[in-house]
Biopython code that builds the backbone (N, CA, C, O; Angstrom):
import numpy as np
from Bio.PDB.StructureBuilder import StructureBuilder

atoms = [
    (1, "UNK", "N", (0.822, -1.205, 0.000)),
    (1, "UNK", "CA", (0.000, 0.000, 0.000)),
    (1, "UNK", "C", (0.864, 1.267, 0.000)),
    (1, "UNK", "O", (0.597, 2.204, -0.753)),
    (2, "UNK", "N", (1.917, 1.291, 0.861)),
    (2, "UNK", "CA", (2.969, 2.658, 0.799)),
    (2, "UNK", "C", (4.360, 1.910, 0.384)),
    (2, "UNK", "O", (4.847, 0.885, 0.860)),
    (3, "UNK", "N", (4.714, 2.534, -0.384)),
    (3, "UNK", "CA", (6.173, 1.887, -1.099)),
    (3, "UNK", "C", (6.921, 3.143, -1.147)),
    (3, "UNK", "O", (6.511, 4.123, -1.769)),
    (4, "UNK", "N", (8.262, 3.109, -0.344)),
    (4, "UNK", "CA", (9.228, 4.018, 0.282)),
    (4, "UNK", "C", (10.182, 3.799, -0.619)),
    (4, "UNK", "O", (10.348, 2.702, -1.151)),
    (5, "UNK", "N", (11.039, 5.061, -0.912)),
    (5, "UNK", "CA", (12.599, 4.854, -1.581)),
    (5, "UNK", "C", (13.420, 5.813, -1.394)),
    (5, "UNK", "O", (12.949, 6.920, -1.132)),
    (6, "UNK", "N", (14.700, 5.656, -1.470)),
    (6, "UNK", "CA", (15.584, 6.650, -1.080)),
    (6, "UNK", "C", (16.257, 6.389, -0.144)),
    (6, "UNK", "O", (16.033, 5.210, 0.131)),
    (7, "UNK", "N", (17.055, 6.853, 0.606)),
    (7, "UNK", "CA", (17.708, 6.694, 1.759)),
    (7, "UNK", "C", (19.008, 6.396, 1.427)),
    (7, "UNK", "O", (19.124, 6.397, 0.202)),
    (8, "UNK", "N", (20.024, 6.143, 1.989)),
    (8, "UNK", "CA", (21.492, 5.366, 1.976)),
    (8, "UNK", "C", (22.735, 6.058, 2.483)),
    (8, "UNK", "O", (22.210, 6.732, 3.368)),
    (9, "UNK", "N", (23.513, 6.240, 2.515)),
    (9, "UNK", "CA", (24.733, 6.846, 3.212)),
    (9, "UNK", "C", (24.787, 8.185, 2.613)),
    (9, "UNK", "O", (24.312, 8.507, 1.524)),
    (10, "UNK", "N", (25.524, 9.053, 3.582)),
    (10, "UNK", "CA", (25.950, 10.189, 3.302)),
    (10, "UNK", "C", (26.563, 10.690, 3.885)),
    (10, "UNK", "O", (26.484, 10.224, 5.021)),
    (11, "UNK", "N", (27.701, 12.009, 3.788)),
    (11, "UNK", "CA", (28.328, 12.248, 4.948)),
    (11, "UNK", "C", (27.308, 13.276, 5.808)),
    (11, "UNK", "O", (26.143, 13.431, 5.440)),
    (12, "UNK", "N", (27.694, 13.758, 6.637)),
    (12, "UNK", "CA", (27.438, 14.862, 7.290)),
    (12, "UNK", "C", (27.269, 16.492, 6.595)),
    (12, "UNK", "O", (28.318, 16.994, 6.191)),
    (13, "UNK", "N", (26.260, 17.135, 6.483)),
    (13, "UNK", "CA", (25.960, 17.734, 5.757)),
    (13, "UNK", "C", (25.410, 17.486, 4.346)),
    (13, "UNK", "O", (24.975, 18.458, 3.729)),
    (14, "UNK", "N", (25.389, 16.007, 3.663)),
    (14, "UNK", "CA", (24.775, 16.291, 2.474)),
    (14, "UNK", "C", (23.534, 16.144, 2.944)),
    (14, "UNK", "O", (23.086, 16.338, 4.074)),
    (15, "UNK", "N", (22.806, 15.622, 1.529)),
    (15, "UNK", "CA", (21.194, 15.645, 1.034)),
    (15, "UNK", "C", (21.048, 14.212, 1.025)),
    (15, "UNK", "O", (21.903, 13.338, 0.884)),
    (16, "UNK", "N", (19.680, 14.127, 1.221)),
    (16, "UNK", "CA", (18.957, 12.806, 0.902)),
    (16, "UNK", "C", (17.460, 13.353, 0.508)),
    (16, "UNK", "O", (16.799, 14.323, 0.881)),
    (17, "UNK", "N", (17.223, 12.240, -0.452)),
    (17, "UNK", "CA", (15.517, 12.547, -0.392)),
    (17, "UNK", "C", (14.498, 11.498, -0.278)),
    (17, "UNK", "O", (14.365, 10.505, -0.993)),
    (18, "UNK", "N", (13.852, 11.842, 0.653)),
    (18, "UNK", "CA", (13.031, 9.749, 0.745)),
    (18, "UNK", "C", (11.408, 10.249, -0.241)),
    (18, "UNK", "O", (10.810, 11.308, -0.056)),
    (19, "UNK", "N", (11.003, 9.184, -1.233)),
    (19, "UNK", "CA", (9.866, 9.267, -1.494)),
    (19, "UNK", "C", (9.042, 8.388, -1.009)),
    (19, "UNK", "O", (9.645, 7.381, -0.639)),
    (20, "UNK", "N", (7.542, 8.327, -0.801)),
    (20, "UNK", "CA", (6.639, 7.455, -0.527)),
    (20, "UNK", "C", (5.318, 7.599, -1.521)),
    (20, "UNK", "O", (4.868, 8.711, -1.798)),
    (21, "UNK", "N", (4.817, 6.540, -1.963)),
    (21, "UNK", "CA", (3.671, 6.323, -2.850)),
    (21, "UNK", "C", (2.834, 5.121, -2.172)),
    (21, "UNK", "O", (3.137, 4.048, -1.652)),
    (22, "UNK", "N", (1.409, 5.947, -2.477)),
    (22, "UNK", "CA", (0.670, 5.292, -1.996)),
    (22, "UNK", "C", (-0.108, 4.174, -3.004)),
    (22, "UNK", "O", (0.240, 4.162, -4.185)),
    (23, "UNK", "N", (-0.876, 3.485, -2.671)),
    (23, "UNK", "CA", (-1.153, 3.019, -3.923)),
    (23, "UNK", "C", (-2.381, 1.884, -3.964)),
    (23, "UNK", "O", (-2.106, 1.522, -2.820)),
    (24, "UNK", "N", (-3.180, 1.268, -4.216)),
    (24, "UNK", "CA", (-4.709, 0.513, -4.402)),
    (24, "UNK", "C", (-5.291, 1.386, -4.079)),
    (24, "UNK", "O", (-5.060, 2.555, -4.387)),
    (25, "UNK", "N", (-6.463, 0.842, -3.156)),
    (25, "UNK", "CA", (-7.824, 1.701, -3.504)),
    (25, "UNK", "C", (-7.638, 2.691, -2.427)),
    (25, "UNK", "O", (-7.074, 2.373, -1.380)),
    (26, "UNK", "N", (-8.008, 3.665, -2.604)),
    (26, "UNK", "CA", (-7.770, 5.009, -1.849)),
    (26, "UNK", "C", (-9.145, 6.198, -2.083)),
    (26, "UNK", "O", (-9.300, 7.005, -3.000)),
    (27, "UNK", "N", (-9.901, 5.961, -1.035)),
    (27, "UNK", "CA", (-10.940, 7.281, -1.171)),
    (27, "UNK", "C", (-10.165, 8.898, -1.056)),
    (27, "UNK", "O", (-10.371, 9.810, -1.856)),
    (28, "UNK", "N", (-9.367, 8.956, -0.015)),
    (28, "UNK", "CA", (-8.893, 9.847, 0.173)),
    (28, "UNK", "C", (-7.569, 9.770, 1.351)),
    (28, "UNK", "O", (-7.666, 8.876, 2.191)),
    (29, "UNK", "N", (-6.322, 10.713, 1.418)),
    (29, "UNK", "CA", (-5.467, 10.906, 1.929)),
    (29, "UNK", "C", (-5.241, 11.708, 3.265)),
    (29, "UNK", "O", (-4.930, 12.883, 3.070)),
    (30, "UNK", "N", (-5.328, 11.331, 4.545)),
    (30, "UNK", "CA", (-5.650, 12.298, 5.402)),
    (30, "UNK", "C", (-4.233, 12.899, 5.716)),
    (30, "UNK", "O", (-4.263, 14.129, 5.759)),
    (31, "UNK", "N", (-3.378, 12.512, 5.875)),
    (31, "UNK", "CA", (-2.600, 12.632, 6.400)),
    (31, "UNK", "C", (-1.119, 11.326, 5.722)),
    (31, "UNK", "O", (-1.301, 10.153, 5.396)),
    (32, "UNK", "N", (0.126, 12.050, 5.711)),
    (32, "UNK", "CA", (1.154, 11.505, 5.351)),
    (32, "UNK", "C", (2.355, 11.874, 5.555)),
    (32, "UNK", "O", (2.870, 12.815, 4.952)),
    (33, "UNK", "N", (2.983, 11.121, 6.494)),
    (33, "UNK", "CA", (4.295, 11.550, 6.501)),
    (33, "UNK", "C", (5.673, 10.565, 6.923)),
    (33, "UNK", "O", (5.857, 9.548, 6.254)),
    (34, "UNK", "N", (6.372, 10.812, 7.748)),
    (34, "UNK", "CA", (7.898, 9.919, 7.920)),
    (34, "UNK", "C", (7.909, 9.943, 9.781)),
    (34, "UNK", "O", (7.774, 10.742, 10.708)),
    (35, "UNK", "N", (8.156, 8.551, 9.542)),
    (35, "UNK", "CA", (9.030, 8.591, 10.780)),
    (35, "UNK", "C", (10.020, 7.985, 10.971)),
    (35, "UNK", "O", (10.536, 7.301, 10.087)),
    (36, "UNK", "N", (10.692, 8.145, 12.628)),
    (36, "UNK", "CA", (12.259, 7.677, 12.425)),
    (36, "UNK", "C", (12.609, 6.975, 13.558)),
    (36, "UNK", "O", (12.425, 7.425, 14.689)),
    (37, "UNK", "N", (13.235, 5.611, 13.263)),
    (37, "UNK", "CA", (13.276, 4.725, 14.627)),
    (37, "UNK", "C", (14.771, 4.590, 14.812)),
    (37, "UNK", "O", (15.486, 4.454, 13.820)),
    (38, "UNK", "N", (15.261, 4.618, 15.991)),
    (38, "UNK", "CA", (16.822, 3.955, 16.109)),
    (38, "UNK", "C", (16.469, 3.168, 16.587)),
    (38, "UNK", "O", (15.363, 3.012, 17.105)),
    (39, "UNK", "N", (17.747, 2.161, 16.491)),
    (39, "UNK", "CA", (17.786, 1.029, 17.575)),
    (39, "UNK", "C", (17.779, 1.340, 18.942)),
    (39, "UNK", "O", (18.514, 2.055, 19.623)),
    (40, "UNK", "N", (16.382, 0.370, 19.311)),
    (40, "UNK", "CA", (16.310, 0.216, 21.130)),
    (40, "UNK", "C", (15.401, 1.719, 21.471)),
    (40, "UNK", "O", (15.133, 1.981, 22.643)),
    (41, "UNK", "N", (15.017, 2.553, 20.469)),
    (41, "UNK", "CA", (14.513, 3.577, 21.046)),
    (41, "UNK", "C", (12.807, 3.358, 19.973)),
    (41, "UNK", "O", (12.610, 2.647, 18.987)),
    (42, "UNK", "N", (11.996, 4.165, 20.608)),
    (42, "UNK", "CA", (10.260, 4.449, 19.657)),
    (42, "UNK", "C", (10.833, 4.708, 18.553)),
    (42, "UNK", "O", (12.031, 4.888, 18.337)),
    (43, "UNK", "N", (9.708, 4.732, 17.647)),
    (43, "UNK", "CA", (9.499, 5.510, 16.031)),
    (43, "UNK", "C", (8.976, 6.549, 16.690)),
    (43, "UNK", "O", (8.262, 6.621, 17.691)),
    (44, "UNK", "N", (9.701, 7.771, 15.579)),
    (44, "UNK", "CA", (9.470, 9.259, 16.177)),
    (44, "UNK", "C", (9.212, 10.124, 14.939)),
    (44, "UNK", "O", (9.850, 10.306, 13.902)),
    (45, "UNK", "N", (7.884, 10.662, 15.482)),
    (45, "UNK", "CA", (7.752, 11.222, 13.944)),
    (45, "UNK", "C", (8.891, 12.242, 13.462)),
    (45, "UNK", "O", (9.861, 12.623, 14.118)),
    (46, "UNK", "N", (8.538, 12.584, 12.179)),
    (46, "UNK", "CA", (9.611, 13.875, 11.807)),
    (46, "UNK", "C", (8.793, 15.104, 11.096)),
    (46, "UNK", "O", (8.729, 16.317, 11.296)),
    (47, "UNK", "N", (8.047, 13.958, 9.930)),
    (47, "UNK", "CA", (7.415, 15.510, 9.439)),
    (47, "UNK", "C", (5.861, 14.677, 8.927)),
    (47, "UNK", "O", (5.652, 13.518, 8.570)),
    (48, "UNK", "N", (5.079, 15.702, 9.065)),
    (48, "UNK", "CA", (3.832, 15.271, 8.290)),
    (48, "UNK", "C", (3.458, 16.098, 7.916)),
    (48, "UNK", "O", (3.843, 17.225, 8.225)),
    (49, "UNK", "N", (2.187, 15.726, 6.766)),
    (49, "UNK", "CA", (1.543, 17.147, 5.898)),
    (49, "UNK", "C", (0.224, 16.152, 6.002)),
    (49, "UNK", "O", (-0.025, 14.952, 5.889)),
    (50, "UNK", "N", (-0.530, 17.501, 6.312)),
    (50, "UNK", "CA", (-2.140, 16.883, 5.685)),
    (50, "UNK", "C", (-3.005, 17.507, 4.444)),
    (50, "UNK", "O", (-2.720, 18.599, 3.952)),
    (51, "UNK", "N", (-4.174, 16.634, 3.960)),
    (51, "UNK", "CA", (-4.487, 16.947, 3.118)),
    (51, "UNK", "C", (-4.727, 18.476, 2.750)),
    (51, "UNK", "O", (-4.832, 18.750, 1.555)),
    (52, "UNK", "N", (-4.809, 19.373, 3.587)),
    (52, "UNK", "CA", (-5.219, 20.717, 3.580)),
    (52, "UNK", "C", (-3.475, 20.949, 3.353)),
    (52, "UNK", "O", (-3.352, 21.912, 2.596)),
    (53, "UNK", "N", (-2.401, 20.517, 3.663)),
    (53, "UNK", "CA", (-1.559, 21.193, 3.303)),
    (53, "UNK", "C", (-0.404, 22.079, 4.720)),
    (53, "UNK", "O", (0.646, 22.719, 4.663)),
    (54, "UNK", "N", (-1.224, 21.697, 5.726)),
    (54, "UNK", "CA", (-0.370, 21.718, 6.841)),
    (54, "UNK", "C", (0.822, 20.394, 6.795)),
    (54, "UNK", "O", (0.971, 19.216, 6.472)),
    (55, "UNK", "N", (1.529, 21.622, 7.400)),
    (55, "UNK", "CA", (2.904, 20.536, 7.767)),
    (55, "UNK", "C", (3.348, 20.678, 9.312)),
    (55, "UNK", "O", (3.024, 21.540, 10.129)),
    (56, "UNK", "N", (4.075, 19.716, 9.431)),
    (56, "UNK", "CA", (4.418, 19.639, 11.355)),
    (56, "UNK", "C", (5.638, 18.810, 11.089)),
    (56, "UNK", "O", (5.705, 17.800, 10.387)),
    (57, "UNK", "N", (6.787, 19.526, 11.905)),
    (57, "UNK", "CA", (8.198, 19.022, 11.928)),
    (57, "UNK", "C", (8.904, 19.043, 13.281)),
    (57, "UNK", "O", (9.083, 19.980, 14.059)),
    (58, "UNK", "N", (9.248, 17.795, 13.352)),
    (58, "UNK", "CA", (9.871, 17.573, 14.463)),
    (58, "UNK", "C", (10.647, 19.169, 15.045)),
    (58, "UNK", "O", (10.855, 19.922, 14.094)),
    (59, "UNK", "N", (10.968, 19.598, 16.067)),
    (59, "UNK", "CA", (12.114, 20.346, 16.278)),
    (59, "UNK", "C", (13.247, 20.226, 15.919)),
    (59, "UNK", "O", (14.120, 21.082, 16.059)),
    (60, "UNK", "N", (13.386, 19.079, 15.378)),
    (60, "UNK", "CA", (15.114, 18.837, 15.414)),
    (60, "UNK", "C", (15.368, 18.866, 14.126)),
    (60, "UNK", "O", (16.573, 19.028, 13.929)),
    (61, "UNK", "N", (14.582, 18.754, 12.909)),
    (61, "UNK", "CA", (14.774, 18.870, 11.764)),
    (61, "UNK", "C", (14.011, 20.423, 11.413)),
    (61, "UNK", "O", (14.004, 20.740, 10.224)),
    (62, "UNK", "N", (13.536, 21.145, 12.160)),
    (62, "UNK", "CA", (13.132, 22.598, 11.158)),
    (62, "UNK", "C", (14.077, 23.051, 10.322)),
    (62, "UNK", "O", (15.221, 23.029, 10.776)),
    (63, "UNK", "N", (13.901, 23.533, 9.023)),
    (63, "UNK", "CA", (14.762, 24.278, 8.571)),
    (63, "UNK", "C", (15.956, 23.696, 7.590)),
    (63, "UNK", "O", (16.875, 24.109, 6.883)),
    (64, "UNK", "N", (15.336, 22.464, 8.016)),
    (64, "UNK", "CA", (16.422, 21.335, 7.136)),
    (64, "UNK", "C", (16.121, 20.804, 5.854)),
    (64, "UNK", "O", (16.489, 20.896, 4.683)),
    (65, "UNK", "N", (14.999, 19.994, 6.825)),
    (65, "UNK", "CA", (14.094, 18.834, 6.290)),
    (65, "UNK", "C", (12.542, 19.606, 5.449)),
    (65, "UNK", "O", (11.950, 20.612, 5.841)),
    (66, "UNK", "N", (12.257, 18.899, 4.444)),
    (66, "UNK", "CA", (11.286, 19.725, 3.439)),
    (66, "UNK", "C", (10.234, 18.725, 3.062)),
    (66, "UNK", "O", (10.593, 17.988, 2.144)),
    (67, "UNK", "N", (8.829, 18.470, 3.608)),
    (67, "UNK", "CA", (8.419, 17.940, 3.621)),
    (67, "UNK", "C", (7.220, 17.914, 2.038)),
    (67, "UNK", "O", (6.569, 18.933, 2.267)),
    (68, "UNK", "N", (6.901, 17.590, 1.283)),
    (68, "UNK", "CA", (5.788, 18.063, 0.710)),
    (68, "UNK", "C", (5.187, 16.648, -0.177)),
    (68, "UNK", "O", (5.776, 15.641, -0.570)),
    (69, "UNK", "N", (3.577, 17.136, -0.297)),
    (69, "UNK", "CA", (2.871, 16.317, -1.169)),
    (69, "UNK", "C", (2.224, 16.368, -2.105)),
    (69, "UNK", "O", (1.459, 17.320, -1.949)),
    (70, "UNK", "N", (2.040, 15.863, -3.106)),
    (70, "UNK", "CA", (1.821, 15.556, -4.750)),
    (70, "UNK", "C", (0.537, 14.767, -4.561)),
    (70, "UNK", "O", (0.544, 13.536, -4.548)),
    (71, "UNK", "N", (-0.406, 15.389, -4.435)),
    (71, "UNK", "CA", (-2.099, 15.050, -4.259)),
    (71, "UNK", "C", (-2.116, 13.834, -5.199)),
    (71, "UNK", "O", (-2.124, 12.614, -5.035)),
    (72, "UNK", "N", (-2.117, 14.806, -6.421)),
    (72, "UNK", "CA", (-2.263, 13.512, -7.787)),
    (72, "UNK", "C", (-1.707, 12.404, -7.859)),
    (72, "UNK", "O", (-2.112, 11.574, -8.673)),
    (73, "UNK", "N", (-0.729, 12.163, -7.082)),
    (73, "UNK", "CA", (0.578, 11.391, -7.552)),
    (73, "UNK", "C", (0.288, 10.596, -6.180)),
    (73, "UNK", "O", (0.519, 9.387, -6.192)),
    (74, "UNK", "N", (-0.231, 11.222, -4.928)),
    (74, "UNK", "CA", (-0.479, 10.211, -3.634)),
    (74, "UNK", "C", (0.640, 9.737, -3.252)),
    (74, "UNK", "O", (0.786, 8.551, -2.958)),
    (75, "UNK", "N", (1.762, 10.793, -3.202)),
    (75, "UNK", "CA", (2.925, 10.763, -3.094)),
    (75, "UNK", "C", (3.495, 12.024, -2.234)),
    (75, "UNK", "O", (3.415, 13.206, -2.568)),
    (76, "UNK", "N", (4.177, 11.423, -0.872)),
    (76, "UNK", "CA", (4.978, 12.262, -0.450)),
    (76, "UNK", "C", (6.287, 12.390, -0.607)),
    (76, "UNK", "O", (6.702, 11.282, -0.268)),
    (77, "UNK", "N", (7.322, 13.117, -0.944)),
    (77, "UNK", "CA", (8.271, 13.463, -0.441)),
    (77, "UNK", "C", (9.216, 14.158, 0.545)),
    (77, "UNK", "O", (9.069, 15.380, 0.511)),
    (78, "UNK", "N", (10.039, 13.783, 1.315)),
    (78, "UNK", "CA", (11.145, 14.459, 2.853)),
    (78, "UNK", "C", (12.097, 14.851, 1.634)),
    (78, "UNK", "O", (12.464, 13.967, 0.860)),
    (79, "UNK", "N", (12.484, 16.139, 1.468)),
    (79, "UNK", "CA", (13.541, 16.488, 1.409)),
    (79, "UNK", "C", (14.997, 16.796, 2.473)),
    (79, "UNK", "O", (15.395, 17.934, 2.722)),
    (80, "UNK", "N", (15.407, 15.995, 2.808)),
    (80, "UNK", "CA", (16.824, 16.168, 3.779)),
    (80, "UNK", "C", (18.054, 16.825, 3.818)),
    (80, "UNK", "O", (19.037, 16.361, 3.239)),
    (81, "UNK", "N", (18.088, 18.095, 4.591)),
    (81, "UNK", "CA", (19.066, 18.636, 3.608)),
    (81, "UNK", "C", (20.133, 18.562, 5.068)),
    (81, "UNK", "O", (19.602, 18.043, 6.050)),
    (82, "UNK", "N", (21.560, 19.045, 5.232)),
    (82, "UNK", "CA", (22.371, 19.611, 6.149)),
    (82, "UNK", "C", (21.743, 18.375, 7.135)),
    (82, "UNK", "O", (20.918, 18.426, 8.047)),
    (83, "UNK", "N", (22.444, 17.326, 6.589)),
    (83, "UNK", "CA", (22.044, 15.805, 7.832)),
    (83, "UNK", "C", (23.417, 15.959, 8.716)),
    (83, "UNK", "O", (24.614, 16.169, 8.522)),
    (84, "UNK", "N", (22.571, 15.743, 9.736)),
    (84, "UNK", "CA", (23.751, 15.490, 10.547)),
    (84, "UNK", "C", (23.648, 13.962, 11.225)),
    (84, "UNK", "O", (22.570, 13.420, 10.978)),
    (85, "UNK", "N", (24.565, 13.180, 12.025)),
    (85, "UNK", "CA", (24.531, 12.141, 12.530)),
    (85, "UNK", "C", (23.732, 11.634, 13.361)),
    (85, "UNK", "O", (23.783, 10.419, 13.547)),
    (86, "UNK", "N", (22.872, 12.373, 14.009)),
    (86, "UNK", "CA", (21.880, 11.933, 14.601)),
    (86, "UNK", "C", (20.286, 11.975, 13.900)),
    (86, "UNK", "O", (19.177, 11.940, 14.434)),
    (87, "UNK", "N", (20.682, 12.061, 12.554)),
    (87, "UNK", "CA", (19.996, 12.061, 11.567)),
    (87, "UNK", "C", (19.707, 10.336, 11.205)),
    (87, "UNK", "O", (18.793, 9.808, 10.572)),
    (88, "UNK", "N", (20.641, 9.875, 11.749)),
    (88, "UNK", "CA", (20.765, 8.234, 11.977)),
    (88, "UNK", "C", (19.377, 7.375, 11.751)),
    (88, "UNK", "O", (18.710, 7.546, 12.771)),
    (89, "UNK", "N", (18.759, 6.628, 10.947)),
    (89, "UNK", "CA", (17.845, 5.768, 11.518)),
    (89, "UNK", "C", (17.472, 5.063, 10.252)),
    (89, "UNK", "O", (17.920, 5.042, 9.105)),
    (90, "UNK", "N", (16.285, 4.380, 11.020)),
    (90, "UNK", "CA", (15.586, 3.814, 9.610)),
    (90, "UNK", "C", (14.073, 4.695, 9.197)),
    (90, "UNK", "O", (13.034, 4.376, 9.774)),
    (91, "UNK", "N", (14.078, 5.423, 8.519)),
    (91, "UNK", "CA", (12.964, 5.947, 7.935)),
    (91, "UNK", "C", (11.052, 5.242, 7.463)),
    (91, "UNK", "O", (10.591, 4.795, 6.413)),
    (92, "UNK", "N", (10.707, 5.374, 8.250)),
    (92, "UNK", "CA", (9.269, 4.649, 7.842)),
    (92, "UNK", "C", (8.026, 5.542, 7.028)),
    (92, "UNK", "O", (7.799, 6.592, 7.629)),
    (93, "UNK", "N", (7.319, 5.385, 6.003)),
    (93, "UNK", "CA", (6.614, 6.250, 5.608)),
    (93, "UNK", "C", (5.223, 5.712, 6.344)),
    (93, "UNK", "O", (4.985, 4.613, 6.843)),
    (94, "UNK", "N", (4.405, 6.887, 6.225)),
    (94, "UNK", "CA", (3.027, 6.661, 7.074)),
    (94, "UNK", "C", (2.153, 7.691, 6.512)),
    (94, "UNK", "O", (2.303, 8.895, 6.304)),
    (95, "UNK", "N", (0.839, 6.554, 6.257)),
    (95, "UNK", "CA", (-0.064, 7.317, 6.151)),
    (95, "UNK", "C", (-1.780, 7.095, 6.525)),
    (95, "UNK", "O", (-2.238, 5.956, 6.435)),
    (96, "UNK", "N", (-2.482, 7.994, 6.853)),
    (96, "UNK", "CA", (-3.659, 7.886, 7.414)),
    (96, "UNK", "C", (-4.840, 7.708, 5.875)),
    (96, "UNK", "O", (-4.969, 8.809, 5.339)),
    (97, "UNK", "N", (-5.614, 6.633, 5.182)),
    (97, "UNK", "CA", (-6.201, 6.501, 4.593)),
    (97, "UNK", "C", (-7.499, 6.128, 4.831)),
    (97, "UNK", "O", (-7.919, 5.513, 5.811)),
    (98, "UNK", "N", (-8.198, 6.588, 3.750)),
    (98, "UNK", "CA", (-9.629, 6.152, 4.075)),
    (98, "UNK", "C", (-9.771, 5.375, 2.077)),
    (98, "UNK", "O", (-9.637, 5.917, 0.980)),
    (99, "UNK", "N", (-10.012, 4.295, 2.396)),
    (99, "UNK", "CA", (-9.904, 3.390, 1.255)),
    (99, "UNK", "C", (-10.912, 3.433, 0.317)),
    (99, "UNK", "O", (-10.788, 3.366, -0.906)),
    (100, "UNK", "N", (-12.302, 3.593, 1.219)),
    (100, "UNK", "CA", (-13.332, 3.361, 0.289)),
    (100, "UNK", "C", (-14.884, 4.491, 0.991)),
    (100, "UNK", "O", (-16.047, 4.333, 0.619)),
    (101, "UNK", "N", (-14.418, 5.541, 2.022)),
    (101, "UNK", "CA", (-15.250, 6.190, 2.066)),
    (101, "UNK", "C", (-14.708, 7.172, 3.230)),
    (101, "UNK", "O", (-13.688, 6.873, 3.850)),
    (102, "UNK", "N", (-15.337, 8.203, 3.468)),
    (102, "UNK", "CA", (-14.502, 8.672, 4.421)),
    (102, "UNK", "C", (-14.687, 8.658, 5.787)),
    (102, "UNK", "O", (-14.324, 9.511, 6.598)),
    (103, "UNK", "N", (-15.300, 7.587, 5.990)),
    (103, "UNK", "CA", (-15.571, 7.618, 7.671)),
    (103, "UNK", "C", (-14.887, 6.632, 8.074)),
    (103, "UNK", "O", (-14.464, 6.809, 9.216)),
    (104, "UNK", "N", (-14.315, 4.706, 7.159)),
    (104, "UNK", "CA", (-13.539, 4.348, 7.602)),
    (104, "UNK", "C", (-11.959, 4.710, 7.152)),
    (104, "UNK", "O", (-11.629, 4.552, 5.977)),
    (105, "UNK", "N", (-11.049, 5.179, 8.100)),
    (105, "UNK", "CA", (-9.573, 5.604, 8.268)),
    (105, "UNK", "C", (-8.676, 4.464, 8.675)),
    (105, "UNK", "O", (-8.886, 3.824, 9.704)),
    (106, "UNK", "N", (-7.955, 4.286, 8.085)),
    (106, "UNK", "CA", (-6.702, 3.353, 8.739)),
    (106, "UNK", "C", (-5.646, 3.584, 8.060)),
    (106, "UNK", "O", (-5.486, 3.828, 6.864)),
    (107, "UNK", "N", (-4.645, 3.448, 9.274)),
    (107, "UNK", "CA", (-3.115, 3.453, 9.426)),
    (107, "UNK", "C", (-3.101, 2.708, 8.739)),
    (107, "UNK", "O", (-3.909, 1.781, 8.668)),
    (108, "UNK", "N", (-1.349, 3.089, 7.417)),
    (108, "UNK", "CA", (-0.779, 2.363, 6.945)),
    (108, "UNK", "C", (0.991, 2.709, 6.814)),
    (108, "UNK", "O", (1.502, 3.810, 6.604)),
    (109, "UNK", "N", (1.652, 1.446, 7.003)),
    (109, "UNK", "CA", (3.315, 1.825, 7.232)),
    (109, "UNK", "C", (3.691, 1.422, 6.046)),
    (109, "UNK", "O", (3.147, 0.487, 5.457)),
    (110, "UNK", "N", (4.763, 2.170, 5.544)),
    (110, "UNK", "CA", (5.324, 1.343, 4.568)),
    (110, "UNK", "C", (6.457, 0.255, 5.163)),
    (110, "UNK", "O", (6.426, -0.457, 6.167)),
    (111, "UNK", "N", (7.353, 0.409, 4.236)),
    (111, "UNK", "CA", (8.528, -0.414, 4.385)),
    (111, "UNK", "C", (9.804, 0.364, 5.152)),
    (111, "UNK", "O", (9.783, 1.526, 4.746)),
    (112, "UNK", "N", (11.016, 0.155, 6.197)),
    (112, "UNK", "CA", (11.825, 1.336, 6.844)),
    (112, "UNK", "C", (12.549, 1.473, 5.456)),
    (112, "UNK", "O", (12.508, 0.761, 4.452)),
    (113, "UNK", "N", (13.180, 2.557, 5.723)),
    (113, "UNK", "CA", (14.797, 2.498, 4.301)),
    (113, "UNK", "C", (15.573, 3.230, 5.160)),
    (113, "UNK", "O", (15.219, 4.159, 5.886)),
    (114, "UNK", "N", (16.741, 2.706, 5.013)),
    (114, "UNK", "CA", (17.669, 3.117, 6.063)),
    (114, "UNK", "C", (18.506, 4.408, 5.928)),
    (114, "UNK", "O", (19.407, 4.311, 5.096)),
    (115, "UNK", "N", (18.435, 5.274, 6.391)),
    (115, "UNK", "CA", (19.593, 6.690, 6.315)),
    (115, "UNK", "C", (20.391, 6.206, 7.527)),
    (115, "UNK", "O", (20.196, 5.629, 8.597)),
    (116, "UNK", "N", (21.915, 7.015, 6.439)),
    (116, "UNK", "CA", (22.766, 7.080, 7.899)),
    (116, "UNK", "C", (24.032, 7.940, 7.760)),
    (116, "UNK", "O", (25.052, 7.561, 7.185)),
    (117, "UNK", "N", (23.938, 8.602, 8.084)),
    (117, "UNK", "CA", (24.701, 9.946, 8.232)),
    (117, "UNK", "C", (25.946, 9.703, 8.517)),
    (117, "UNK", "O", (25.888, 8.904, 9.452)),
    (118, "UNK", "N", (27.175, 9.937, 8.245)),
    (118, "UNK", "CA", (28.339, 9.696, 8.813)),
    (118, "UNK", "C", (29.064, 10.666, 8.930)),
    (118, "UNK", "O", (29.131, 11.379, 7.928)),
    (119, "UNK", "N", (29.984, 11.141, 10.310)),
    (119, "UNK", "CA", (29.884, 12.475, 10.684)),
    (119, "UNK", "C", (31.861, 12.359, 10.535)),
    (119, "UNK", "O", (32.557, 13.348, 10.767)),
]
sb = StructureBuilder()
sb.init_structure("model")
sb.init_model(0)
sb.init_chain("A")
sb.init_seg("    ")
for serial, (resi, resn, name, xyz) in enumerate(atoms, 1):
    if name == "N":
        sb.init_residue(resn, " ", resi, " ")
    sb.init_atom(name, np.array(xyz, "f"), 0.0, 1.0, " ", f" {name:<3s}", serial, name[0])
structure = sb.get_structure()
């Protein structure tokens, strides 16, 4: 249902960009965004956008990280910019769908893809 790509090494300070696509039956998109798990610690969000076009970013990535979504396409993209090492993790895409009407909603994860910053 969400199919993630992107991610992989970099040093400190470059770019990464993770995409996510959504994909079968889909009434509508409530909500979509990334989160980020290390080892031994929660998944923590980073950024989300909702269908209206709000976005919400962790503190630790403002100013960095560029979140945006492609309605048509049911596709988000994280732009990552100035990573630093605690930028570390595995990346999960997420999104809130309503499949076939809009009153039932359900969570969906994609697959992690791993970033990892090397400082």
């Amino acid at each position: 249902q969400l199919q993630a790509s992107g991610g992989g090494l970099v040093q400190a300070g470059g770019s990464l960009t993770l995409s996510c696509a959504a994909s079968g039956s889909i009434f509508s998109i409530n909500i979509m965004g990334w989160y980020r798990q290390v080892q031994g610690k929660q998944r923590e969000l980073v950024a989300q956008v909702t269908m209206g076009g709000d976005v919400n970013y962790d503190d630790s990535v403002k100013g960095r990280f560029t979140i945006t979504r492609h309605i048509a396409k049911n596709t988000v993209i994280l732009q990552m910019n100035s990573l630093k090492a605690e930028d570390t993790g595995v990346y999960y895409c997420n999104a809130d769908i309503a499949p076939y009407n809009p009153q039932d909603r359900y969570v969906y994860w994609g697959q992690g893809t791993q970033v990892t910053v090397s400082s």
